[in-house]
C-alpha positions as CSV (number, residue, x, y, z in Angstrom):
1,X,123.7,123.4,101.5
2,X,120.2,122.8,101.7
3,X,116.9,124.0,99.9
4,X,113.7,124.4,102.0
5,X,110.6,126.3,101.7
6,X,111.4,130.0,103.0
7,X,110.6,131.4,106.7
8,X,109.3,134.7,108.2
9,X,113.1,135.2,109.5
10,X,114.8,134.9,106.1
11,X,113.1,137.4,105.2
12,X,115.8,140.6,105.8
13,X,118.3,138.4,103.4
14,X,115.7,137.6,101.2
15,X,115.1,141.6,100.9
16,X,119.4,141.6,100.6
17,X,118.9,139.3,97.4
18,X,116.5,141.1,95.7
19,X,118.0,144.2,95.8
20,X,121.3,142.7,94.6
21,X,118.9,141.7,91.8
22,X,117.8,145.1,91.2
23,X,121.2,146.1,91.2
24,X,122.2,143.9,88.6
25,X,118.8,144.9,86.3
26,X,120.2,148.5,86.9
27,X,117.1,148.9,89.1
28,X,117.9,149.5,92.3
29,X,115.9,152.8,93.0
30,X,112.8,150.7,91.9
31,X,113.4,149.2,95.0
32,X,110.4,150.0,97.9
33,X,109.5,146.5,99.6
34,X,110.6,146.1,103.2
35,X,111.1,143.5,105.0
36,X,107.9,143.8,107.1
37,X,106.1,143.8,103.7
38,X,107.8,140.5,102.8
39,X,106.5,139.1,106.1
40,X,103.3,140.1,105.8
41,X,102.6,138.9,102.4
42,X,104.6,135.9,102.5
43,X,103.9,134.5,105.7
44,X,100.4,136.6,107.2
45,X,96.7,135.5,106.7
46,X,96.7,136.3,103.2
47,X,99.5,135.2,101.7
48,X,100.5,136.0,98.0
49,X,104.0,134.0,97.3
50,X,105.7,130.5,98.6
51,X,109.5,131.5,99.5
52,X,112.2,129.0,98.3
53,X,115.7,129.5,99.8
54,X,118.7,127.5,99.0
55,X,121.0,128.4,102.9
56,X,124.0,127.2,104.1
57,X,125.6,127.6,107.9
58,X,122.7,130.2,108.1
59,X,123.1,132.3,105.1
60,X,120.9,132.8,102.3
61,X,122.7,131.7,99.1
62,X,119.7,131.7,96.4
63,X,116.0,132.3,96.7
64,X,113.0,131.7,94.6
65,X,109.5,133.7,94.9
66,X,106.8,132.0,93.7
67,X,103.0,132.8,93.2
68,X,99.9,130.9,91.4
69,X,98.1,132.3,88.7
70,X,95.6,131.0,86.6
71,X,95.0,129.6,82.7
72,X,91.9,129.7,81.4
73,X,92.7,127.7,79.1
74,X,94.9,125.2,80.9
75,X,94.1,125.6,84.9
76,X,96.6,126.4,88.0
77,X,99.8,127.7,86.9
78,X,103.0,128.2,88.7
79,X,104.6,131.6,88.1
80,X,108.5,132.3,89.1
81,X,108.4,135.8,90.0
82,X,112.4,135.9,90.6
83,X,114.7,133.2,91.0
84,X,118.0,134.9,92.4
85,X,121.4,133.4,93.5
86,X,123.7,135.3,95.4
87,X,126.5,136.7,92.4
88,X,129.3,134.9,94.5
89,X,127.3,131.7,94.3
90,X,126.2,132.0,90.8
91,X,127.6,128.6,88.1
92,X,128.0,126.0,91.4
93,X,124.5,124.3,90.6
94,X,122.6,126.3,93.4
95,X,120.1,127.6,90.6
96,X,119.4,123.6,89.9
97,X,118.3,122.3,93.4
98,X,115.9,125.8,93.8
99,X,114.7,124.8,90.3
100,X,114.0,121.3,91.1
101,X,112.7,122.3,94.3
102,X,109.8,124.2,93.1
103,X,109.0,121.4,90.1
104,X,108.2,119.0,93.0
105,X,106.4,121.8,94.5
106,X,104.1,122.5,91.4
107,X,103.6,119.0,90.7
108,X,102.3,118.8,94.8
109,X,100.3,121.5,94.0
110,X,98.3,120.2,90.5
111,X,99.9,123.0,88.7
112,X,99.5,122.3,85.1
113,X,102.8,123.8,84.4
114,X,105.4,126.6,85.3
115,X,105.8,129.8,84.0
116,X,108.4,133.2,84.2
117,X,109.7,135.7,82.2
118,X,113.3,136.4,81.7
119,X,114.5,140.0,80.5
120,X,115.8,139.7,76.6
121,X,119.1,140.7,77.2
122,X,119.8,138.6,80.2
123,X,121.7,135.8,78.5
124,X,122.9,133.9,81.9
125,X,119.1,133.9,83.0
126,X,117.6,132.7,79.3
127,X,120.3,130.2,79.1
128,X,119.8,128.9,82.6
129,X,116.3,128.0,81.8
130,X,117.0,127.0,78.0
């Protein structure tokens, strides 16, 4: 298994991950990005996120979407939109090397820090981070 920085063609699995995501937040029906969307705003002109994807023999195990925001009071900030591993994946340290991944990123990138949000009554999620 490796982790790299995402691609325009991961993108259909990367779609597959977050509505398994949404799924699992009892959200699916919130659901309306497409694939095209992804492309476009992960890989077009103006790009908005950095993809992380942890693959192996071609499929998509985890993925991380990232974005920058800004402190005011601090300076460039990493956000984690959604770190997600695949539910058959999940416990076998995938989570770790996307983690790590984008720490090395954030550091490349002068980030001051890293930040997310993890719903309250996700316990697996808070104590991942924790």
């Amino acid at each position: 298994m490796i982790v790299r920085k995402g691609i325009k063609e991961d993108t259909p699995q990367v779609l597959e991950l977050i509505k398994e995501l949404a799924e699992y937040e009892h959200a699916l029906k919130e659901v309306t990005n497409t694939v095209a969307r992804l492309e476009r705003d992960g890989f077009g002109k103006d790009k908005v996120y950095d993809l992380f994807v942890a693959e192996e023999d071609g499929i998509i195990l985890g993925i991380a979407i990232t974005y920058f925001r800004y402190s005011t009071w601090k300076g460039k900030v990493l956000y984690i939109e959604d770190l997600v591993i695949r539910e058959e994946n999940r416990r076998k340290g995938i989570g770790d090397k996307i983690f790590n991944e984008i720490k090395v990123f954030a550091k490349k990138e002068l980030c001051v820090g890293i930040s997310l949000q993890v719903l309250e009554w996700n316990e697996i999620g808070i104590n991942f981070y924790k």
